[in-house]
Legacy VTK file of the C-alpha trace (Angstrom):
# vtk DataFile Version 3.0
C-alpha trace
ASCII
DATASET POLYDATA
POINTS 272 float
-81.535 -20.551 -69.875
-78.263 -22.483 -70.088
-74.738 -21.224 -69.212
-72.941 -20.081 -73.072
-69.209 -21.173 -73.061
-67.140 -22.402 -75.993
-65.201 -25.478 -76.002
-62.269 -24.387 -74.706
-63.809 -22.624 -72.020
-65.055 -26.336 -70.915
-61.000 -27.641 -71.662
-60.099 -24.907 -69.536
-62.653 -25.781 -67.194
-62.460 -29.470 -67.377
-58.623 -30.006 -67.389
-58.443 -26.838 -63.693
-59.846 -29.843 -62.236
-57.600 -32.142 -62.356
-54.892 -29.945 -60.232
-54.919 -30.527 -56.024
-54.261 -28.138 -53.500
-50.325 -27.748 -52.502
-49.196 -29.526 -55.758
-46.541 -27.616 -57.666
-46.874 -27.295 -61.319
-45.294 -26.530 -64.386
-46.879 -24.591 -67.468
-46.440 -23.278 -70.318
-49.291 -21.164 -72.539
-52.519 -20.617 -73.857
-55.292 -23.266 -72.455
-52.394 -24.608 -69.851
-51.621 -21.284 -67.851
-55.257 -20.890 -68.466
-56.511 -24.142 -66.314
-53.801 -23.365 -63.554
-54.832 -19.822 -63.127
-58.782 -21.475 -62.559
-57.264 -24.209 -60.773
-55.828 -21.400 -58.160
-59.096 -19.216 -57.771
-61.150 -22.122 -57.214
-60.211 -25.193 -55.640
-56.552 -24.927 -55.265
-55.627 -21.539 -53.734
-52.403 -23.029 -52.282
-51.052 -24.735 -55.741
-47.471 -23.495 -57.269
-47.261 -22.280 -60.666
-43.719 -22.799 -62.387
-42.805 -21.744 -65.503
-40.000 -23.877 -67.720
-38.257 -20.448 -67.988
-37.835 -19.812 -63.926
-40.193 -18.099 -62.022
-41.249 -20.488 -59.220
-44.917 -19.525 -57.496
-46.474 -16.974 -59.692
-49.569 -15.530 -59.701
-50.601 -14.480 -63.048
-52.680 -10.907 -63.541
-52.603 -11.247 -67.330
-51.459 -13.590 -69.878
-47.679 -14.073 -70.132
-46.276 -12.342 -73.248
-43.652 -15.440 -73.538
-42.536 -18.462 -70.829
-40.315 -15.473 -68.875
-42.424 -12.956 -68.977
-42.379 -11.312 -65.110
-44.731 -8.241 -66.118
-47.426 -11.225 -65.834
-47.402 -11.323 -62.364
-47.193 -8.634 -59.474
-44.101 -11.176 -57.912
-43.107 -14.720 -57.380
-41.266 -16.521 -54.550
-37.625 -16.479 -56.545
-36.567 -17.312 -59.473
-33.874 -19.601 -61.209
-32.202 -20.361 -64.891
-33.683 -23.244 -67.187
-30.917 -25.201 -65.912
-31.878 -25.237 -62.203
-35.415 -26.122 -63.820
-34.825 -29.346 -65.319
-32.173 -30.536 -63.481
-32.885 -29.685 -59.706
-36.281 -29.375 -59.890
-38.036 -31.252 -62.552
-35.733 -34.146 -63.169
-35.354 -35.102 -59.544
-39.571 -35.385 -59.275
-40.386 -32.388 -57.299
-43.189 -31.376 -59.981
-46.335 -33.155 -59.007
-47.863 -32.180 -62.553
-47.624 -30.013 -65.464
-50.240 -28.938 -67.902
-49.315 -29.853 -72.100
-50.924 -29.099 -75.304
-51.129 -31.552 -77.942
-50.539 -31.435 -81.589
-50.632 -35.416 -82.132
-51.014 -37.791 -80.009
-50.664 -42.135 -80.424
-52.363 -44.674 -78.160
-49.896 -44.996 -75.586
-50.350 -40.555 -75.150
-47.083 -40.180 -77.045
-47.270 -36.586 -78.742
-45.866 -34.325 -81.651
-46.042 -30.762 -81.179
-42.877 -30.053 -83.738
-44.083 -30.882 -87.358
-46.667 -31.807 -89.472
-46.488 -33.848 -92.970
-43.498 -36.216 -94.403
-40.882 -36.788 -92.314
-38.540 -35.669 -95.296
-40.463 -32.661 -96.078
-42.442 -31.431 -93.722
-45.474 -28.823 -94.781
-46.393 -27.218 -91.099
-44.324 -26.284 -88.095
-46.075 -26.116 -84.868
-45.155 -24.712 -81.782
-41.951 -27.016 -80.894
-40.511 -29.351 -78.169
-39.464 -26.517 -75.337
-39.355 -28.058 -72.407
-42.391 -30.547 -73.040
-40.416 -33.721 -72.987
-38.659 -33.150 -69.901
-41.919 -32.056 -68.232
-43.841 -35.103 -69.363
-40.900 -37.241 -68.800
-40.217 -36.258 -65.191
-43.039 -34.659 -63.647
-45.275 -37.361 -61.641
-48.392 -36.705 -64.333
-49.317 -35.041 -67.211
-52.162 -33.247 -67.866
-52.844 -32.994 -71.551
-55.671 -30.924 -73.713
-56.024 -30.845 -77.361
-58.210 -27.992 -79.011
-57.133 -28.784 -82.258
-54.965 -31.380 -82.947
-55.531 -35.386 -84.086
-55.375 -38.891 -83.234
-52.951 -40.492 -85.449
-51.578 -44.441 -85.333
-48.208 -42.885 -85.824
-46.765 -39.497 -85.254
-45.488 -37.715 -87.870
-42.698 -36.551 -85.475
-42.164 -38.078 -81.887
-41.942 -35.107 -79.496
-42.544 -36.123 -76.502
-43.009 -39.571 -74.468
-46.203 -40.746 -73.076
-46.290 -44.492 -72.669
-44.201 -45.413 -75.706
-45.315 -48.932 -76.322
-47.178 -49.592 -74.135
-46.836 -51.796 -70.833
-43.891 -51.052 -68.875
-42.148 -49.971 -71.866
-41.946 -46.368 -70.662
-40.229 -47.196 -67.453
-38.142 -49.447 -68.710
-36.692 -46.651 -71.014
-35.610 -44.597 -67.775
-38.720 -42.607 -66.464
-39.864 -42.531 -63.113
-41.942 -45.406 -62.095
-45.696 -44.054 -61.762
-45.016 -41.408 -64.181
-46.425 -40.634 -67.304
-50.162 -39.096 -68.703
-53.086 -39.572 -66.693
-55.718 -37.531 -68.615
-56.184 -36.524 -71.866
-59.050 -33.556 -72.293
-60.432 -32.963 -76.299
-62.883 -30.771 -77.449
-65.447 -33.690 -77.316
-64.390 -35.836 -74.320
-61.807 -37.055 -71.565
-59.566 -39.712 -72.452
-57.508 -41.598 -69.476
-54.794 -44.123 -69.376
-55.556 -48.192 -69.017
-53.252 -48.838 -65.788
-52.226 -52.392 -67.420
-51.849 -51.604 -71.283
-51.490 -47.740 -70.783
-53.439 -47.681 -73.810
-55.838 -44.678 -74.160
-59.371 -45.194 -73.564
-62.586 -42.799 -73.300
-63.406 -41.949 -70.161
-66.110 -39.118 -70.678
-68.345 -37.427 -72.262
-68.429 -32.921 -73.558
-72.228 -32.009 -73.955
-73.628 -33.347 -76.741
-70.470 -35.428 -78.148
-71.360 -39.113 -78.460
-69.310 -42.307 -78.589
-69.749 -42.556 -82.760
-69.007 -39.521 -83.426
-65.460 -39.622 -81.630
-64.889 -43.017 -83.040
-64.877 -41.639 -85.913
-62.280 -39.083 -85.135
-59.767 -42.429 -83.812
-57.815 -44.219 -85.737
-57.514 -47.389 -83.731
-60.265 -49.562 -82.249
-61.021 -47.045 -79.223
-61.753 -48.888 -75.775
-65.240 -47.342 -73.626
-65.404 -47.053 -70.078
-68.239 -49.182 -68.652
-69.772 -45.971 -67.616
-68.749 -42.837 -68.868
-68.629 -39.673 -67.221
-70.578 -36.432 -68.197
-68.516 -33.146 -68.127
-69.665 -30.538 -66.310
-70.209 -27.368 -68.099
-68.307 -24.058 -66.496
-69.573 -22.307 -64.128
-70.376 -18.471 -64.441
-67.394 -17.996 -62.122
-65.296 -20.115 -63.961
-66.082 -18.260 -67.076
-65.665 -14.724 -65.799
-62.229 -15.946 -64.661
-61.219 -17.409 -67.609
-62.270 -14.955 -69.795
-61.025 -12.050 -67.421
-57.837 -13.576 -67.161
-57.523 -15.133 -71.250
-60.262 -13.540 -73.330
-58.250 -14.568 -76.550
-58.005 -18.430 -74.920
-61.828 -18.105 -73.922
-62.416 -17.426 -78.143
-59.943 -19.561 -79.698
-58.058 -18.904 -82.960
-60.921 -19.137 -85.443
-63.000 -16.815 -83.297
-60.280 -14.535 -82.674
-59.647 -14.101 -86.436
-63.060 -13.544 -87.280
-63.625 -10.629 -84.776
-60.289 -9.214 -86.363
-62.001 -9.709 -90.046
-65.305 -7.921 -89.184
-63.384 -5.088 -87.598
-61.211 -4.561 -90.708
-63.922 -4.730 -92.558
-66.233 -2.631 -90.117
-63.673 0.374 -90.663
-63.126 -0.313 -94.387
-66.998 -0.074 -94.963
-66.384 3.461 -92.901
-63.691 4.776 -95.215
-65.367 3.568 -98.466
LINES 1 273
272 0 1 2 3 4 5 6 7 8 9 10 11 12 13 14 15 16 17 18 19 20 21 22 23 24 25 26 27 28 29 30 31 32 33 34 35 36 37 38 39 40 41 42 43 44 45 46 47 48 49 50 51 52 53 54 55 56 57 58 59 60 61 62 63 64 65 66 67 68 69 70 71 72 73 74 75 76 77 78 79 80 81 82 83 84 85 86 87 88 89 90 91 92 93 94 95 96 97 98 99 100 101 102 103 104 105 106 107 108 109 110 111 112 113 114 115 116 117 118 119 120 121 122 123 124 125 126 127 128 129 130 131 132 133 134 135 136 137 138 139 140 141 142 143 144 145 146 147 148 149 150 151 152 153 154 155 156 157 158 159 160 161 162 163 164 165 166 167 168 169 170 171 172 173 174 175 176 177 178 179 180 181 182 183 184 185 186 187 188 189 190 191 192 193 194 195 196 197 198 199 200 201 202 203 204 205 206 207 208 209 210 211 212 213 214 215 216 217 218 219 220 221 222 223 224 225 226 227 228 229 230 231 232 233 234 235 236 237 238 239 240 241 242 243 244 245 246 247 248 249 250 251 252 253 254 255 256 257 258 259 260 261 262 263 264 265 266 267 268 269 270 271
């Protein structure tokens, strides 16, 4: 009998391992903190956690309740201001990745997490900038994962840089040579980054996703890999982590809300 996981389970799973042993990173929530905490307890014992709001070399217990949340850990090596974040750590290159969601993302791995709908009247607010386009913008890769989002030929809002145009149009704007999105993890397959164009092309393969059926989810004319890669599916021990650590990440929204539903309903029933 096969191993049960949800998708992002296999995000979580899939994007842990992409972090190295001794690398420092920065992340924020959800599916992010998620894949560091994994990355930590299996193959990368001696990584750094950093949060954008300070506290350098955590080990999270439990989920942080918010980006400066220090009951989510038993301690950490010191902390600092936001400040001291982006401007002695971050933006001199000291963070060899950092882990981002995605609410949009272009070709080139440029990405709106702010807002949804017309520019002049926009109909959905998402989670925000924070410190996303100084992480993306400084650190020496990007690790991104999108559970729900889309591919769109142009953002509704431009939140944070990937490649911009293309080329060496990101470099030439100011950011660190070598810099930028490597990896881009879906609930259907891996995308990377063409090392010429730095145009986004598929890379691998979720269990049982195929190449039409994500075409159809792309706007542009997507470019294949020669040979694709298959993702692994998790492991039991990377599912009793996960879901020790992030039961609510391990479920995802729409499962979370209809586990809330039957239990209202469960004790209604009761009181009828």
């Amino acid at each position: 009998m096969g191993t049960n996981y949800t998708v992002n389970e296999l995000i979580v799973s899939r994007a842990a391992k992409e972090l190295k042993d001794y690398e420092l990173v920065v992340i924020g929530q959800g599916i992010a903190m998620a894949a560091g905490v994994l990355a930590r307890k299996t193959h990368a014992p001696n990584s750094v956690i950093l949060t954008e709001a300070g506290m350098f070399g955590i080990d999270p217990f439990k989920v942080p309740l918010h980006i400066a949340d220090p009951t989510c850990s038993k301690g950490f090596t010191y902390s600092c201001d936001m400040i001291d974040i982006f401007t002695t750590v971050v933006n001199r290159g000291y963070v060899d990745a950092t882990f981002l969601g995605v609410g949009q993302i272009d070709r080139y791995g440029n990405m709106n997490s702010s807002y949804l709908g017309d520019p002049d009247d926009f109909t959905i607010r998402m989670t925000g900038a924070g410190g996303a386009p100084e992480f993306v913008g400084y650190a020496n890769r990007a690790i991104l994962t999108m559970s729900g989002g889309t591919f769109v030929d142009k953002l509704d809002y431009f939140t944070s840089p990937g490649y911009v145009n293309g080329g060496n149009s990101r470099y030439e704007a100011g950011m660190p040579e070598g810099s930028g999105p490597t990896v881009l993890i879906t609930t259907k397959g891996v995308f990377k980054f063409d090392p010429d164009t730095k145009e986004m092309y598929l890379a691998g393969l979720h269990p049982g996703a195929s190449v039409e059926d994500i075409r159809k989810d792309v706007p542009w004319d997507l470019n294949v890999a020669d040979e694709l890669d298959a993702t692994p599916v998790p492991t039991e021990e990377e599912l009793h982590i996960i879901r020790t650590f992030s039961p609510e990440v391990s479920m995802g929204r729409k499962l979370q809300l209809e586990v809330v539903m039957n239990k209202v309903f469960a004790l209604l029933s009761k009181n009828a």
